[in-house]
C-alpha positions in Angstrom: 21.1 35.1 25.9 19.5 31.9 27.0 19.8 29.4 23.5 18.4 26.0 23.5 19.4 23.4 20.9 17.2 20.9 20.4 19.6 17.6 21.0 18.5 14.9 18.6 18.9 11.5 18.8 20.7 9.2 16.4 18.3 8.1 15.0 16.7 9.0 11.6 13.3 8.2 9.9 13.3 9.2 5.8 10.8 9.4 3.6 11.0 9.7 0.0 8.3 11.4 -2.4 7.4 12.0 -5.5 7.9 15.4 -6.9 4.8 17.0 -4.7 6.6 16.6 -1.8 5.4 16.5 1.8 2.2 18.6 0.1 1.0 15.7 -1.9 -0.2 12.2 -0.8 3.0 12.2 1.8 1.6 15.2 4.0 0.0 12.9 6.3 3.6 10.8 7.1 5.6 13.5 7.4 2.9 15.0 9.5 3.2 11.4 11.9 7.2 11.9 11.3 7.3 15.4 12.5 5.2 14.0 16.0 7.1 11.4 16.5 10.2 13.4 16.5 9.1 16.1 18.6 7.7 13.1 21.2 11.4 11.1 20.9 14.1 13.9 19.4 14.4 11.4 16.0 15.7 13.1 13.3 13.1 13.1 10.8 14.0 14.1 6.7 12.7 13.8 3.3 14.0 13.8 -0.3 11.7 14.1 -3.5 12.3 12.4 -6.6 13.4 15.1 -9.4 13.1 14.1 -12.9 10.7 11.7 -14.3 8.4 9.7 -12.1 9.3 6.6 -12.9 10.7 3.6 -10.8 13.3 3.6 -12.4 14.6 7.1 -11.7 12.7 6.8 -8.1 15.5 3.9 -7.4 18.9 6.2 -7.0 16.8 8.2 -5.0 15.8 5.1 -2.8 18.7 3.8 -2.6 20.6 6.5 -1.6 18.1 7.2 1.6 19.3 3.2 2.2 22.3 3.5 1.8 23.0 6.9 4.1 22.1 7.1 7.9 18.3 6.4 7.6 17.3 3.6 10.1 13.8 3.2 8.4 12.3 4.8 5.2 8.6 5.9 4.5 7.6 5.7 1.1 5.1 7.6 -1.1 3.9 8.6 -4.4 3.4 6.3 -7.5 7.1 6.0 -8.6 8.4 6.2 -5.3 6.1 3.1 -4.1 7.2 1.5 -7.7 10.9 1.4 -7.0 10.7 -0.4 -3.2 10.1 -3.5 -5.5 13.3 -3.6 -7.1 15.4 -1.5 -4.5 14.4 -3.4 -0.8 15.6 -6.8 -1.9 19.1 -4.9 -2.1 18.9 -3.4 1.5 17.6 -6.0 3.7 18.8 -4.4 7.1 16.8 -1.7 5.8 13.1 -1.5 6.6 10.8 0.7 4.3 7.4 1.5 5.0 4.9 1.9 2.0 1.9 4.1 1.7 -0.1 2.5 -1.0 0.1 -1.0 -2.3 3.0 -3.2 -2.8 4.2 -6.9 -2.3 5.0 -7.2 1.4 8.9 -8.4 2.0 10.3 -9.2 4.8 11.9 -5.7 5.2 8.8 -4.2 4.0 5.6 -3.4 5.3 2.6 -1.5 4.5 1.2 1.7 5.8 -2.5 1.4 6.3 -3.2 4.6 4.1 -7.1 4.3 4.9 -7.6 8.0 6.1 -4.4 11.1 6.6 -5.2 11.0 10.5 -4.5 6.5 10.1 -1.7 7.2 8.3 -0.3 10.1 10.9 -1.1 7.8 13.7 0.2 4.7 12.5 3.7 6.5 11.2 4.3 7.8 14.3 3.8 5.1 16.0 6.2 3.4 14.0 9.0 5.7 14.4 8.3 6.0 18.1 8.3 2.1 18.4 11.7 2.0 16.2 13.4 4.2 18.3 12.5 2.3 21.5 14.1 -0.7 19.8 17.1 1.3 19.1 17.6 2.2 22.7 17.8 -1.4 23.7 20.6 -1.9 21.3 
């Protein structure tokens, strides 16, 4: 028997949610995630937020992708989008991508969210060009 593992790289791209998951307003990222990974073996993941959608119980959630192995985070959904305000300043080598509006930091940036086939595009664009970077480190 002939098995093949898929050998990823390590290097991770996570998204967080709201509680619609990767079927809500995030389909389109993790769509771009899931190409990106396939094109560069990137471990791609994402976590919803259980409970309330609020920022405030979006930010454990946040800050636990930021805290763990995730080299950049996609985030979307209301609450989600609403906790990158207070969470990012606390994780500058972290950079988080935002799909929807929010203040632009120096570790964040915005996802043009203008159509799902700009948003696939663009996201795995960005974890394609992030893991290029990595390579050179």
């Amino acid at each position: 028997m002939n098995v093949r593992a898929r050998r990823y790289l390590a290097y991770t791209a996570c998204l967080l949610t709201d509680d619609h998951g990767v079927a809500g307003s995030a389909a389109a990222v993790w769509a771009g995630m899931q190409d990106a990974s396939l094109a560069t073996h990137a471990k791609v993941q994402y976590l919803s937020v259980a409970g309330p959608q609020t920022a405030d119980n979006a930010a454990p959630f946040l800050a636990g992708l930021a805290q763990g192995h995730c080299d950049l985070v996609f985030v979307a959904g209301e609450a989600p989008v609403a906790a990158v305000r207070s969470t990012a300043p606390t994780f500058p080598r972290v950079t988080f991508y935002v799909l929807g509006q929010t203040e632009p930091r120096s570790n964040v940036s915005i996802v043009d969210a203008s159509s799902p086939e700009t948003i696939r595009t663009a996201v795995a664009r960005i974890v394609k060009a992030g893991v290029q970077v990595s390579a050179h480190r």
